[in-house]
C-alpha atoms as an extended CHARMM CRD file, in Angstrom:
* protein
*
       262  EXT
         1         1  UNK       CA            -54.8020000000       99.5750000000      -60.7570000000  PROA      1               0.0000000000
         2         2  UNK       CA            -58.2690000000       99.3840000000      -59.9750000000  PROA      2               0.0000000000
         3         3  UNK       CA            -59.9670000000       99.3340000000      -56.6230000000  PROA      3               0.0000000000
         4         4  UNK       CA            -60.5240000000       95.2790000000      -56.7460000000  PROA      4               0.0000000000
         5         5  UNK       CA            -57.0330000000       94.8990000000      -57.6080000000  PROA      5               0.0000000000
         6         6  UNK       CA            -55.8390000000       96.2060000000      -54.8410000000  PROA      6               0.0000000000
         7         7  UNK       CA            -58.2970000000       94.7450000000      -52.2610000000  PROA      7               0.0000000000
         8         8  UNK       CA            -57.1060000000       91.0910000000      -53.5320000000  PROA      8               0.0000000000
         9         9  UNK       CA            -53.5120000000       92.1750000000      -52.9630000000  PROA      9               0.0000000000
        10        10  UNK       CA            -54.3590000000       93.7060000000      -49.4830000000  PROA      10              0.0000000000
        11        11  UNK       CA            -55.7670000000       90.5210000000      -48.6980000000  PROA      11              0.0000000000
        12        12  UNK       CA            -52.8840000000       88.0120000000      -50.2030000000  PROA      12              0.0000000000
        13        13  UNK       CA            -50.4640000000       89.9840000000      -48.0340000000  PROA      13              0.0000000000
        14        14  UNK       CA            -52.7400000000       89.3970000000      -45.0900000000  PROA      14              0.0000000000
        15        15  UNK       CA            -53.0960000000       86.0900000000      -45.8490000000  PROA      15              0.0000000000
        16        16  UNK       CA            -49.3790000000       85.3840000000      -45.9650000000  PROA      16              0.0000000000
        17        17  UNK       CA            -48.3750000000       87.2550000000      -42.9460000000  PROA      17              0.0000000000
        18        18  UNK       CA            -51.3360000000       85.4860000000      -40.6750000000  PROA      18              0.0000000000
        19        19  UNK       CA            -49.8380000000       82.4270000000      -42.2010000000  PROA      19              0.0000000000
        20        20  UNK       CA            -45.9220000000       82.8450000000      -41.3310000000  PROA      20              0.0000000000
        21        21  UNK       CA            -47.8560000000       84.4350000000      -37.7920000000  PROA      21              0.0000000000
        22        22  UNK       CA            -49.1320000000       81.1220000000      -37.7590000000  PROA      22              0.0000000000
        23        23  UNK       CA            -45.8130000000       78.8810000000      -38.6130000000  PROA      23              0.0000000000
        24        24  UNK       CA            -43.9840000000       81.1780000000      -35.9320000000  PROA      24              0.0000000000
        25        25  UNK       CA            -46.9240000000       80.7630000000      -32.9330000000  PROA      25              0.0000000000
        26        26  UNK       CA            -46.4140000000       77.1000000000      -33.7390000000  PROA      26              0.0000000000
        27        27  UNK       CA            -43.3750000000       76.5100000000      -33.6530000000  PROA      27              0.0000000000
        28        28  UNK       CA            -43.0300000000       78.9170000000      -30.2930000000  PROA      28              0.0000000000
        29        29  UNK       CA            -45.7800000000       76.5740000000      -28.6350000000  PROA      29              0.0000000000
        30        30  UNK       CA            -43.7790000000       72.8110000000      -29.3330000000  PROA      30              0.0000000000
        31        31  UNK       CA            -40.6620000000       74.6320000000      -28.2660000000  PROA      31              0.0000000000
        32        32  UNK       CA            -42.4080000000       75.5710000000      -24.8500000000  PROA      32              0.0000000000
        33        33  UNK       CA            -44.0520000000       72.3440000000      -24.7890000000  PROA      33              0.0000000000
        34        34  UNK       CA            -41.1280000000       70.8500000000      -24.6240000000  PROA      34              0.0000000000
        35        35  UNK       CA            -39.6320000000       73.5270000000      -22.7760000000  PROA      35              0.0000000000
        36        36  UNK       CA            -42.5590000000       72.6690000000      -20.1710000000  PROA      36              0.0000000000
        37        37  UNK       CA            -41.5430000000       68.4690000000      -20.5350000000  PROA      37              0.0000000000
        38        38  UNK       CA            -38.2850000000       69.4050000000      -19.4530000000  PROA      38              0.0000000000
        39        39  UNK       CA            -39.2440000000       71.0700000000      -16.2440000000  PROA      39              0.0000000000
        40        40  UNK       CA            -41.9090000000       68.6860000000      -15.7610000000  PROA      40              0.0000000000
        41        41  UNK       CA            -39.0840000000       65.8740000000      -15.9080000000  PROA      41              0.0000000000
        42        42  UNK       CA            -36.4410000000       67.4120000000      -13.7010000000  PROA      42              0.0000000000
        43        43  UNK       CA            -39.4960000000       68.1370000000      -11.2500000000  PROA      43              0.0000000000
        44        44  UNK       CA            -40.2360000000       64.8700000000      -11.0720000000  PROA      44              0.0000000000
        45        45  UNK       CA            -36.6490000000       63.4850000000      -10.7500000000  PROA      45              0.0000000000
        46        46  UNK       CA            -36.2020000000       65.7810000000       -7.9570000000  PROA      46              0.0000000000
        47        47  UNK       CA            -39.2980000000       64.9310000000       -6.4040000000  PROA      47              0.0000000000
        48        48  UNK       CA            -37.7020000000       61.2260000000       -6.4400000000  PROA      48              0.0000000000
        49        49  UNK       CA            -34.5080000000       62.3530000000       -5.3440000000  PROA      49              0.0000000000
        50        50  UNK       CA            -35.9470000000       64.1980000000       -2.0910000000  PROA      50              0.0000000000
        51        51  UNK       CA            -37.9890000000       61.2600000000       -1.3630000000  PROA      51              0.0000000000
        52        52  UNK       CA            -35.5080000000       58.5150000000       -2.0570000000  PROA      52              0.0000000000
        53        53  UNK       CA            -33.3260000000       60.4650000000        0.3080000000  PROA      53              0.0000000000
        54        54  UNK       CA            -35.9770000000       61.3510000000        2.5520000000  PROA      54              0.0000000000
        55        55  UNK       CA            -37.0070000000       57.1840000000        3.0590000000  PROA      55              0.0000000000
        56        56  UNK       CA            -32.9470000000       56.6960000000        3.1190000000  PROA      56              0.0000000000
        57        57  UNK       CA            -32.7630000000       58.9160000000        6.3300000000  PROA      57              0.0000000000
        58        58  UNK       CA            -35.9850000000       57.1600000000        7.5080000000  PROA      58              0.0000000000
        59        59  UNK       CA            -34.3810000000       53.5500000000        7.1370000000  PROA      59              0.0000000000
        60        60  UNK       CA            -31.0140000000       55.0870000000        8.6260000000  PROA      60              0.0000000000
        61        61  UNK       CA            -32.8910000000       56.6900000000       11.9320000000  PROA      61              0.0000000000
        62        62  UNK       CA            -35.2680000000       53.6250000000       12.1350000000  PROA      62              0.0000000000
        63        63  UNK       CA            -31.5670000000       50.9110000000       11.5910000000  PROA      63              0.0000000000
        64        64  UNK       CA            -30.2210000000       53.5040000000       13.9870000000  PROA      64              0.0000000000
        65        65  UNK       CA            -32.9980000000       52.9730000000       16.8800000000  PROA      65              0.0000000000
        66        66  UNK       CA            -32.9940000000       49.1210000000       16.3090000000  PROA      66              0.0000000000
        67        67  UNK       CA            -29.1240000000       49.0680000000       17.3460000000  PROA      67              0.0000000000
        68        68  UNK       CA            -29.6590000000       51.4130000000       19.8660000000  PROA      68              0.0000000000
        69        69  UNK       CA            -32.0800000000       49.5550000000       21.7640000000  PROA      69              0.0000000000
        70        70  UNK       CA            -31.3150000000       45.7900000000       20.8790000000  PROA      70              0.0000000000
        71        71  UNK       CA            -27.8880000000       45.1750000000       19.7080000000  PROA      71              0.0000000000
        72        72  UNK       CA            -26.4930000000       44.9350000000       16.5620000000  PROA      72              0.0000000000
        73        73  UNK       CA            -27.1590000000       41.5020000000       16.3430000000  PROA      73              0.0000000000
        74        74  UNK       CA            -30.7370000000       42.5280000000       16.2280000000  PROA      74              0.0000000000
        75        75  UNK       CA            -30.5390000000       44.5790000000       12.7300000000  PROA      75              0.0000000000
        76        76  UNK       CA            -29.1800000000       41.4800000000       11.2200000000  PROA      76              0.0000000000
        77        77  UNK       CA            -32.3650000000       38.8940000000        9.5580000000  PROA      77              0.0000000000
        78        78  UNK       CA            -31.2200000000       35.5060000000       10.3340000000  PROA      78              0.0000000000
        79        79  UNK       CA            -32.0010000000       32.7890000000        7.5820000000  PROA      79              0.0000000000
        80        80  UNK       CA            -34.7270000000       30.8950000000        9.9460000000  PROA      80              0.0000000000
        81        81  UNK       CA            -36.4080000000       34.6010000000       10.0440000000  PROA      81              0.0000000000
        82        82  UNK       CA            -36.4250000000       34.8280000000        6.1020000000  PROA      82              0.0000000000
        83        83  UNK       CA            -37.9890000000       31.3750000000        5.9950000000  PROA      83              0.0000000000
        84        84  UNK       CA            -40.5250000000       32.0470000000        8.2830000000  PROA      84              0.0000000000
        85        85  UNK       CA            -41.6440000000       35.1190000000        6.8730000000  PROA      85              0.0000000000
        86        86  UNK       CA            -41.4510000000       33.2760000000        3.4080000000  PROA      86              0.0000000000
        87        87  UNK       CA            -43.8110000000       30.3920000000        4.7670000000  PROA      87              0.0000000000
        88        88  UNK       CA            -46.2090000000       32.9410000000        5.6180000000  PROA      88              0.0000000000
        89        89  UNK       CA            -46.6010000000       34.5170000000        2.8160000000  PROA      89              0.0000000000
        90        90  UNK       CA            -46.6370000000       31.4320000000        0.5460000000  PROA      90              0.0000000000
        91        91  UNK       CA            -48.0640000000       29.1330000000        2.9350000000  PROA      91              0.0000000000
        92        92  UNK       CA            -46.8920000000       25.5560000000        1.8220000000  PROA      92              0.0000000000
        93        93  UNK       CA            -49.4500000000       22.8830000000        1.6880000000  PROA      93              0.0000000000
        94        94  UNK       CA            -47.8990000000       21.1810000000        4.3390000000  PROA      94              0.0000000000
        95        95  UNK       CA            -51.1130000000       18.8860000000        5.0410000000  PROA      95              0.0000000000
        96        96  UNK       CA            -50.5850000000       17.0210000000        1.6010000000  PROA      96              0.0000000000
        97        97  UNK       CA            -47.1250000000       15.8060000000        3.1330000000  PROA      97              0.0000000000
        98        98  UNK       CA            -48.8210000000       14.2720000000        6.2100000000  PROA      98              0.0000000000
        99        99  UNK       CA            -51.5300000000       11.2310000000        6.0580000000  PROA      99              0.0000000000
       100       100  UNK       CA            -53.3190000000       12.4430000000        9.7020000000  PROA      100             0.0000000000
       101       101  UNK       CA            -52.8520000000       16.2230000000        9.2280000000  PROA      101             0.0000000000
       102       102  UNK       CA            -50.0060000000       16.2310000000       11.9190000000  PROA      102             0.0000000000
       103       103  UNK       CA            -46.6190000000       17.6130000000       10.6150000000  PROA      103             0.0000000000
       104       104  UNK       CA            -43.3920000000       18.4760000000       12.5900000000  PROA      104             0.0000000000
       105       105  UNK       CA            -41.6280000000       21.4170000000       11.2240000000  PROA      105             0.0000000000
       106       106  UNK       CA            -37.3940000000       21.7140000000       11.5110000000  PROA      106             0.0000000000
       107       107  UNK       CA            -35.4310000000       24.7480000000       11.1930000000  PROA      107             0.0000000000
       108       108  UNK       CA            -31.5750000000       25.3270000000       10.5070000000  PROA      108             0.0000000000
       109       109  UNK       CA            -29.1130000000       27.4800000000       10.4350000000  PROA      109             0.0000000000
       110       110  UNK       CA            -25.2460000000       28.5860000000       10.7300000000  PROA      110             0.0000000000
       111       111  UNK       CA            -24.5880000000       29.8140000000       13.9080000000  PROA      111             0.0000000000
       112       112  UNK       CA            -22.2530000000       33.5790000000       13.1650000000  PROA      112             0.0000000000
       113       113  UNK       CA            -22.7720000000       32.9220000000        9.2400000000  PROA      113             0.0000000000
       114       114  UNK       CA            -22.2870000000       36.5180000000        8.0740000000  PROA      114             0.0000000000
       115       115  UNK       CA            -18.7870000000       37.0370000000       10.5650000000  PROA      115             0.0000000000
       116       116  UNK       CA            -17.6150000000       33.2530000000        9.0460000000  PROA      116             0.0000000000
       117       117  UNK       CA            -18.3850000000       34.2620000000        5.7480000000  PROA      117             0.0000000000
       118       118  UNK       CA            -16.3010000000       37.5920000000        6.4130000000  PROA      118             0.0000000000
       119       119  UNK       CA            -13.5480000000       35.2600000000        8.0900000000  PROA      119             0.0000000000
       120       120  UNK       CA            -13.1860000000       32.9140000000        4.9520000000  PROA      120             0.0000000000
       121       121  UNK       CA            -13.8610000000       34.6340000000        1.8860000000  PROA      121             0.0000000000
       122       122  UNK       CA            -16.3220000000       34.3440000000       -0.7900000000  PROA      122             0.0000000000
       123       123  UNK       CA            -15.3180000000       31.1890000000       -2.5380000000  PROA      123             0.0000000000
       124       124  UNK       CA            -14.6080000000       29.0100000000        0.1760000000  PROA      124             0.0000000000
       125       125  UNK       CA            -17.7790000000       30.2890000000        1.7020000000  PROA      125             0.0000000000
       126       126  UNK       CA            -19.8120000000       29.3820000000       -1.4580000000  PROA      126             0.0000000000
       127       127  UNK       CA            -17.8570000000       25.5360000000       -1.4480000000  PROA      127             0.0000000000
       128       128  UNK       CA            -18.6670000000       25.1660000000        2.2860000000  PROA      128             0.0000000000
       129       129  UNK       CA            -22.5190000000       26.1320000000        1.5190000000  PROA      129             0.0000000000
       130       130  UNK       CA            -22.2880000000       23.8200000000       -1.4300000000  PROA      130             0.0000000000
       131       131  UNK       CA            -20.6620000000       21.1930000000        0.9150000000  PROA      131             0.0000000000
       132       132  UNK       CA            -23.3240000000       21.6390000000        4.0290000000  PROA      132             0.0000000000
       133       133  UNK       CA            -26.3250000000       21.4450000000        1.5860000000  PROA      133             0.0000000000
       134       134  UNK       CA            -25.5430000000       18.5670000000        0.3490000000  PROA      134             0.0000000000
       135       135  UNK       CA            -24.6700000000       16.6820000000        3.7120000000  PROA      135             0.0000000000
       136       136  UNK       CA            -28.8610000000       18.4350000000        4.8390000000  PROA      136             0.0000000000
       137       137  UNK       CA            -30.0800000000       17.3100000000        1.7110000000  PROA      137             0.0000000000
       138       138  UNK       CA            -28.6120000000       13.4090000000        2.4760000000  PROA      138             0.0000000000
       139       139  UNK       CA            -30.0120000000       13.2600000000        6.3100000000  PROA      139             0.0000000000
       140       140  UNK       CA            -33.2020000000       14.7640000000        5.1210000000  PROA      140             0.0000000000
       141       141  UNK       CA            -33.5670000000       11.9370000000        2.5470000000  PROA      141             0.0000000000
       142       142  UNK       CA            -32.5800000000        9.3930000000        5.0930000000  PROA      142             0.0000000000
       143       143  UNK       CA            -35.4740000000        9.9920000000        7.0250000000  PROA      143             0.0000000000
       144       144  UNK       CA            -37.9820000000       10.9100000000        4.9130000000  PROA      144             0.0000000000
       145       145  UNK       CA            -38.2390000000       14.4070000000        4.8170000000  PROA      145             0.0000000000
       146       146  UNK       CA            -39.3400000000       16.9810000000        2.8880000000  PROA      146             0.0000000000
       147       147  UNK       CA            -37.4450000000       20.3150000000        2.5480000000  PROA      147             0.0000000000
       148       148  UNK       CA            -40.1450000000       23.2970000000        2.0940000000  PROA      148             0.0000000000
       149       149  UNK       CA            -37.5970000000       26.1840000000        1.5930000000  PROA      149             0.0000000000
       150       150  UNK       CA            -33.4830000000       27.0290000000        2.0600000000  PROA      150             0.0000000000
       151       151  UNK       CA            -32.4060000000       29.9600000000        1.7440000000  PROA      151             0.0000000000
       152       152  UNK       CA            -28.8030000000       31.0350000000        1.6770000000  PROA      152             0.0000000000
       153       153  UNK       CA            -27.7120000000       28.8940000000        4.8280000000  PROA      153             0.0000000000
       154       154  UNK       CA            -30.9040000000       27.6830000000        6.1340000000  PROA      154             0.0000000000
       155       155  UNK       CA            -33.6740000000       25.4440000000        5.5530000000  PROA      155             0.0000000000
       156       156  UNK       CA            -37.4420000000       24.6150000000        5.9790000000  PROA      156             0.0000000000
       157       157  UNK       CA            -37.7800000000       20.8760000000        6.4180000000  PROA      157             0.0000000000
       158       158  UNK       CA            -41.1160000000       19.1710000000        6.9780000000  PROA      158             0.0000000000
       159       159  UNK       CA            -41.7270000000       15.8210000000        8.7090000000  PROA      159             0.0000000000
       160       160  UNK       CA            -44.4740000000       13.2340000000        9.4010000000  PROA      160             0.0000000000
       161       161  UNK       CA            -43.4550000000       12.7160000000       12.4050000000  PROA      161             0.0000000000
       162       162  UNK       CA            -41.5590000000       14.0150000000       15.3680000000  PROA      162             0.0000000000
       163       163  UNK       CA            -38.7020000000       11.5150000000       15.9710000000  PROA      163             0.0000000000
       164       164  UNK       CA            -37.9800000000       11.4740000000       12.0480000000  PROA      164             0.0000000000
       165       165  UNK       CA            -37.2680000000       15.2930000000       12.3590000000  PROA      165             0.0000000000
       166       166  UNK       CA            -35.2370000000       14.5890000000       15.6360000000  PROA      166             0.0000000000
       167       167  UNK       CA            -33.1700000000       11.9830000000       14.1170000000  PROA      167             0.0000000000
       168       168  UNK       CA            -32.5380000000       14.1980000000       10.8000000000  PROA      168             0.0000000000
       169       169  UNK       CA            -31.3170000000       16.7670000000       13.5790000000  PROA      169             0.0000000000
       170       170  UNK       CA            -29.3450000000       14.4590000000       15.7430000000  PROA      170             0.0000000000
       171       171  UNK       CA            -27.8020000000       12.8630000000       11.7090000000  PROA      171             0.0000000000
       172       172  UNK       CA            -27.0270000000       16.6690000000       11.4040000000  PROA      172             0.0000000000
       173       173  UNK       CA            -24.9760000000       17.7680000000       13.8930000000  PROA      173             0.0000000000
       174       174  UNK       CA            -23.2210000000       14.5690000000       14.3090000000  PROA      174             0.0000000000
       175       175  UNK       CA            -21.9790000000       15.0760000000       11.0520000000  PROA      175             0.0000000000
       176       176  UNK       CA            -20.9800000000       18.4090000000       11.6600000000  PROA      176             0.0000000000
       177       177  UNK       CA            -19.1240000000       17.2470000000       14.4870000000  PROA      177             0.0000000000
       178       178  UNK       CA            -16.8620000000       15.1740000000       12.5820000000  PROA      178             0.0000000000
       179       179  UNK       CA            -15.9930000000       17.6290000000        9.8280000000  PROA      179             0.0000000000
       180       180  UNK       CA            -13.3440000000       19.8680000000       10.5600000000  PROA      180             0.0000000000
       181       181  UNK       CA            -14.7210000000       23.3700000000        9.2940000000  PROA      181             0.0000000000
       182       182  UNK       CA            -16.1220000000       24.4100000000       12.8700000000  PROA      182             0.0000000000
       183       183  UNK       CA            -19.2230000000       25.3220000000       11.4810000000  PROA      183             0.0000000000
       184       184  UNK       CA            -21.9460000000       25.3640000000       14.5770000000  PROA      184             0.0000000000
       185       185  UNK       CA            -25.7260000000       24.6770000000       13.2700000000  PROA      185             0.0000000000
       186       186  UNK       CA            -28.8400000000       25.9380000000       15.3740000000  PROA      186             0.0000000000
       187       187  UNK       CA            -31.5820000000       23.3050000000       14.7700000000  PROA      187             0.0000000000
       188       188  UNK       CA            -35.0150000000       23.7810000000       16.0660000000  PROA      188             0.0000000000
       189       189  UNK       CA            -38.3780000000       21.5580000000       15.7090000000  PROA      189             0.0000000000
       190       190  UNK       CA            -41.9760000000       21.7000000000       16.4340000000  PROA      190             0.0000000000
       191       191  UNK       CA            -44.8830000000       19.6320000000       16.1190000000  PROA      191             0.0000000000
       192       192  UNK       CA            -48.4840000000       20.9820000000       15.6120000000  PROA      192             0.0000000000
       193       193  UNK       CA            -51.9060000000       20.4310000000       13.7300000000  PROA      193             0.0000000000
       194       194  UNK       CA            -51.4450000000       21.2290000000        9.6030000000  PROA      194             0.0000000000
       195       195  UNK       CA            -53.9730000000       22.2830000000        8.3030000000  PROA      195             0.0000000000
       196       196  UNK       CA            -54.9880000000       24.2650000000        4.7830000000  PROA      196             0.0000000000
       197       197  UNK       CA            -53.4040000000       26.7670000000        3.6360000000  PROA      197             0.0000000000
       198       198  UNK       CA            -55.1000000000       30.0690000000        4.6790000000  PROA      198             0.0000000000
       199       199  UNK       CA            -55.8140000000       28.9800000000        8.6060000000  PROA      199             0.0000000000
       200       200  UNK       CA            -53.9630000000       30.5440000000       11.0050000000  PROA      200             0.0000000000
       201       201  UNK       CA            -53.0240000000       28.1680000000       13.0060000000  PROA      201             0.0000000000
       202       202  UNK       CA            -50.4900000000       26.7990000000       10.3330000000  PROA      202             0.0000000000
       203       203  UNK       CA            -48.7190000000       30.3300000000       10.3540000000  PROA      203             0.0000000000
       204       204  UNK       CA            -48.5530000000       29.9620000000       14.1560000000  PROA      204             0.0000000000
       205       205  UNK       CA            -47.0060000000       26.0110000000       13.7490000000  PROA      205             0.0000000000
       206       206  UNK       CA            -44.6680000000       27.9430000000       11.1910000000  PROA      206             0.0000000000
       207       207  UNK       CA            -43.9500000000       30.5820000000       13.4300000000  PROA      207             0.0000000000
       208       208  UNK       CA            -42.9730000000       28.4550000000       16.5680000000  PROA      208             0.0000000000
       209       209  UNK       CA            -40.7960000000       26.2370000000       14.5330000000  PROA      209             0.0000000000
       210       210  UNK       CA            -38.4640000000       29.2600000000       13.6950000000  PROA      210             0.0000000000
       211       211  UNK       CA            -38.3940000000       30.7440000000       17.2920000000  PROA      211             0.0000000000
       212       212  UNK       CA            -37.6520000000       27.3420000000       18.7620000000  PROA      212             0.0000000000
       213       213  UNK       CA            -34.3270000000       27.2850000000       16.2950000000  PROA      213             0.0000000000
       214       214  UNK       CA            -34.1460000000       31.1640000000       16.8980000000  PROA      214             0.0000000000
       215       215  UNK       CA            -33.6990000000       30.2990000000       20.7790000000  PROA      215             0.0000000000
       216       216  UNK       CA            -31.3980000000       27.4140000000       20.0260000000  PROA      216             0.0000000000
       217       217  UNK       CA            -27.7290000000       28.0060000000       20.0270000000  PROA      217             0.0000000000
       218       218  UNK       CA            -24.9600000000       26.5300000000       18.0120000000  PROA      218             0.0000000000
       219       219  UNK       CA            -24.3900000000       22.7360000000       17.6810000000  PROA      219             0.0000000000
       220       220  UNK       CA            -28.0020000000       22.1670000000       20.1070000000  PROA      220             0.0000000000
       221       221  UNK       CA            -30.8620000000       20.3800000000       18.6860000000  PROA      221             0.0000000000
       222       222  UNK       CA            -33.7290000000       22.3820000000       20.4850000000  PROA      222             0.0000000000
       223       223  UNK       CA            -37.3990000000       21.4010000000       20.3840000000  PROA      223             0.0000000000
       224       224  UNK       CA            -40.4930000000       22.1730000000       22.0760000000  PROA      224             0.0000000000
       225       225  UNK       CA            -42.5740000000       20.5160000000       24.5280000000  PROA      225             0.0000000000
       226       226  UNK       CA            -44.9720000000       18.9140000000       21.7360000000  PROA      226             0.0000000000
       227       227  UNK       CA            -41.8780000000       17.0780000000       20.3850000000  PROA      227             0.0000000000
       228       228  UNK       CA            -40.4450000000       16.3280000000       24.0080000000  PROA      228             0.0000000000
       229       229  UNK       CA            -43.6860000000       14.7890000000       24.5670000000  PROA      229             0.0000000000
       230       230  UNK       CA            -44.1170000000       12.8040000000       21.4300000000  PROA      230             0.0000000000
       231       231  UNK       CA            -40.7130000000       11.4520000000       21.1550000000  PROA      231             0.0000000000
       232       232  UNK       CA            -39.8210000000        8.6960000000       23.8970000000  PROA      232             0.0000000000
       233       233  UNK       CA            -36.7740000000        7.1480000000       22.4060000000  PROA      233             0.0000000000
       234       234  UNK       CA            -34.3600000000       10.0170000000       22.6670000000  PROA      234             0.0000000000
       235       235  UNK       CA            -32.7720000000       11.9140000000       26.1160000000  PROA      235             0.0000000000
       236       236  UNK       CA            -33.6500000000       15.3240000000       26.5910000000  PROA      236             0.0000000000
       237       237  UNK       CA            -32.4880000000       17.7040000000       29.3310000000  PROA      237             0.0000000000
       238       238  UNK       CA            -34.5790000000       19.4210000000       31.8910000000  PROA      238             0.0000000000
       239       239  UNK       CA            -35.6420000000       21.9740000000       29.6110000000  PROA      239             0.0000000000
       240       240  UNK       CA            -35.5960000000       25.7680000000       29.8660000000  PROA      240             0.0000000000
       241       241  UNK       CA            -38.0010000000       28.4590000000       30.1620000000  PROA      241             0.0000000000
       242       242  UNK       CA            -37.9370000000       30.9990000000       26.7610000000  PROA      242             0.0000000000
       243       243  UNK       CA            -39.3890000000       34.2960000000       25.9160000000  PROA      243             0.0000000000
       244       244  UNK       CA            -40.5150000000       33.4700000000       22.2570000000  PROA      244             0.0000000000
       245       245  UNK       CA            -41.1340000000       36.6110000000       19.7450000000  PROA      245             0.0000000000
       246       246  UNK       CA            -44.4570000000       36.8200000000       19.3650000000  PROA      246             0.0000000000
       247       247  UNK       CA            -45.5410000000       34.2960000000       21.6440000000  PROA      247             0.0000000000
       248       248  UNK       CA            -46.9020000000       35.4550000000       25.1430000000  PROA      248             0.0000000000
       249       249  UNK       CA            -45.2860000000       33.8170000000       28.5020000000  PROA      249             0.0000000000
       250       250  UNK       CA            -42.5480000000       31.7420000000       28.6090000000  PROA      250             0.0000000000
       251       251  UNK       CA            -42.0930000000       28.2970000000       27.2780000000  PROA      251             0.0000000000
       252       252  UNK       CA            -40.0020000000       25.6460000000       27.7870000000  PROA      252             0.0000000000
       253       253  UNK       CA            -37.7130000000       23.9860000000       25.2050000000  PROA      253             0.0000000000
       254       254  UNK       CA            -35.3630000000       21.0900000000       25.4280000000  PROA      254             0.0000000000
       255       255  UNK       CA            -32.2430000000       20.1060000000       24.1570000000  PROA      255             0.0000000000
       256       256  UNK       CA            -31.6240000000       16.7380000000       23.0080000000  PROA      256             0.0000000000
       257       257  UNK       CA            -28.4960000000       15.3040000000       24.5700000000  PROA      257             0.0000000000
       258       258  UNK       CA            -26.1320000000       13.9940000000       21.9770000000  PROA      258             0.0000000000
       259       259  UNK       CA            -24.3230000000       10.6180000000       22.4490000000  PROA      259             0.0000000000
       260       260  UNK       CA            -20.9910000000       12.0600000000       21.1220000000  PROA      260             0.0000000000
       261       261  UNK       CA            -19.6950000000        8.2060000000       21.7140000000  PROA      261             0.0000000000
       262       262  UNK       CA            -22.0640000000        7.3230000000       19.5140000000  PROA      262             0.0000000000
């Protein structure tokens, strides 16, 4: 075998074992690649996990300081609170409902809704919704409203003007008073300047609406001294002095004395 001979076989074998070298480094490197993907994964679900958990225990401490300091009453979002913090984001075009730019603004809800619904049961809590939306949506019609937003058991209703809003409540609660489910409604109005959306005084119309029905207390058609002021055909009490939510001072609201004769 001659000296050339053998250098071509020295380098075949080379050849071959840098390539099975090269097969086995490969196949070592997508099997820690993946190896590495693995860990990576598992990091990052455990990441997740320990900050899930770690906002849990901030929600639970935060729940836990709420109760502490204002009740239980005060963990639990209302319907009228939903609404308003809907209207605020979306901000309705309220204006286009009114010809002068003046708009009164009702809100509703079920007085001890989540303890009823507890009390009852799902179903007959879904007919009675069913049943009370309907009997809104009629009085509403009747005198010419316009509802903005409901939301599980309450609604956004806007009016033209203030005495259609009051007689929607008054329409309201009388029928409520002749139905025998004992449902109690909070019902709350204001009257104020609409204007275009992106102004704040229409989230501050929107915002004293709710806490006027907020303040209100089952079966009471409350409304604020704009409404008092503009509506002469109705009786009002002597009106009481509130601390509204966002809303510095006090302010007095009134509640319009129902004829139950009537």
């Amino acid at each position: 075998m001659t000296l050339t001979t053998i250098a071509l076989c020295v380098l075949a074998t080379v050849a071959v074992a840098e390539g099975i070298a090269l097969i086995v480094m490969t196949r070592q490197r997508k099997r820690r690649d993946a190896e590495l993907e693995e860990l990576h994964r598992r990091l990052d679900a455990r990441a997740t996990l320990l900050s899930g958990g770690r906002e849990a225990v901030k929600q639970v401490w935060q729940t836990a300081n709420v109760l502490r300091k204002e009740g239980f009453g005060a963990a639990v979002r209302s319907s009228i609170e939903d609404l308003a913090d809907w209207a605020e984001v979306e901000r309705p075009d309220l204006a286009r409902l009114v010809p002068d730019g003046r708009v009164a603004i009702l809100f509703s809800d079920i007085e001890g809704s989540t303890a009823l619904n507890e009390r009852i049961g799902g179903r007959a809590w879904v007919r009675l919704i069913e049943s009370h939306d309907k009997m809104v949506g009629r009085c509403v019609k009747r005198h010419g409203g316009h509802v903005v937003k409901s939301q599980g058991d309450g609604f956004m209703i806007a009016f033209a003007r203030p005495d259609e809003a009051v007689r929607c409540g008054i329409d309201v609660q009388r029928e409520l008073a002749r139905r025998p489910n004992g449902i109690r409604v909070r019902i709350g109005i204001h009257a104020g300047k609409s204007v275009r959306r992106g102004d704040d005084l229409f989230g501050r119309n929107v915002a004293m609406a709710a806490r006027v029905a907020a303040a209100a207390d089952g079966g009471e058609v409350l409304v604020s001294k704009s409404v008092r002021d503009a509506v002469t055909d109705q009786e009002f009490d002597g009106g009481r002095e509130v601390e509204l939510k966002g809303f510095s001072g006090t302010h007095r609201l009134y509640a319009l004395v129902l004829d139950p004769a009537r």
